[in-house]
C-alpha positions, 0 to 999 in steps of 0.5 A, a space after each residue: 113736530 115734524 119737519 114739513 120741508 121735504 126731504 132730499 134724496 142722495 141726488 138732490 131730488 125733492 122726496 115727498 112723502 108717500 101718501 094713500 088714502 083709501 075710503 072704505 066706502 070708495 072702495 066698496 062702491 068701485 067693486 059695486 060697480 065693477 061686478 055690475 059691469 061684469 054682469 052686464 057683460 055676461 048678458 051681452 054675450 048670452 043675449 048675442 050667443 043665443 040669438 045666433 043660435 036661433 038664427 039657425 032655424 026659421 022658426 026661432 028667427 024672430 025670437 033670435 032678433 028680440 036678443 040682438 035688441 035686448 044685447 044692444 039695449 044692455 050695450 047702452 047699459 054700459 055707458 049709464 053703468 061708467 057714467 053713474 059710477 063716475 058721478 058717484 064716486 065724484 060725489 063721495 071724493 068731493 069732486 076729485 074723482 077725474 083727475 085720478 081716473 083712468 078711462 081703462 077702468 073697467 
């Protein structure tokens, strides 16, 4: 059996073992959500685009507002994306997900 003390490098300092533990399935679920995110963004800014295009013209002003609606509407989605992601993902670790979680994540 092996030693469970820890090692001690040259200096002095404890070394603990490295340890990764990846989850197929944390993995699978995190490029999920990240591709749902980036889809939303897409249509954040073809929603943005195209309603200032129509802003150009009087005739398509008020096609162009229904955009700016639908774009704030997929802003809010982004939230409720994380959001959904976070407890997701909390379920699958068992409730240490935040810890480990940076708030830069996509």
């Amino acid at each position: 059996m092996s030693d469970p003390s820890p090692r001690r490098s040259h200096r002095g300092e404890s070394k603990e073992p490295l340890t990764i533990r990846l989850k197929g399935a944390e993995v699978m679920l995190r490029q999920r959500y990240e591709v749902a995110s980036i889809v939303n963004d897409i249509f954040i800014a073809v929603w943005f685009l195209v309603g200032s295009f129509m802003f150009f013209s009087e005739r398509w002003e008020r096609t162009g507002t229904w955009c700016f609606v639908f774009g704030s509407v997929e802003l809010l989605v982004r939230p409720v994306i994380r959001l959904v992601r976070h407890f997701h993902l909390r379920s699958v670790r068992g409730g240490t997900y935040a810890a480990h979680e940076s708030s830069q994540d996509f």
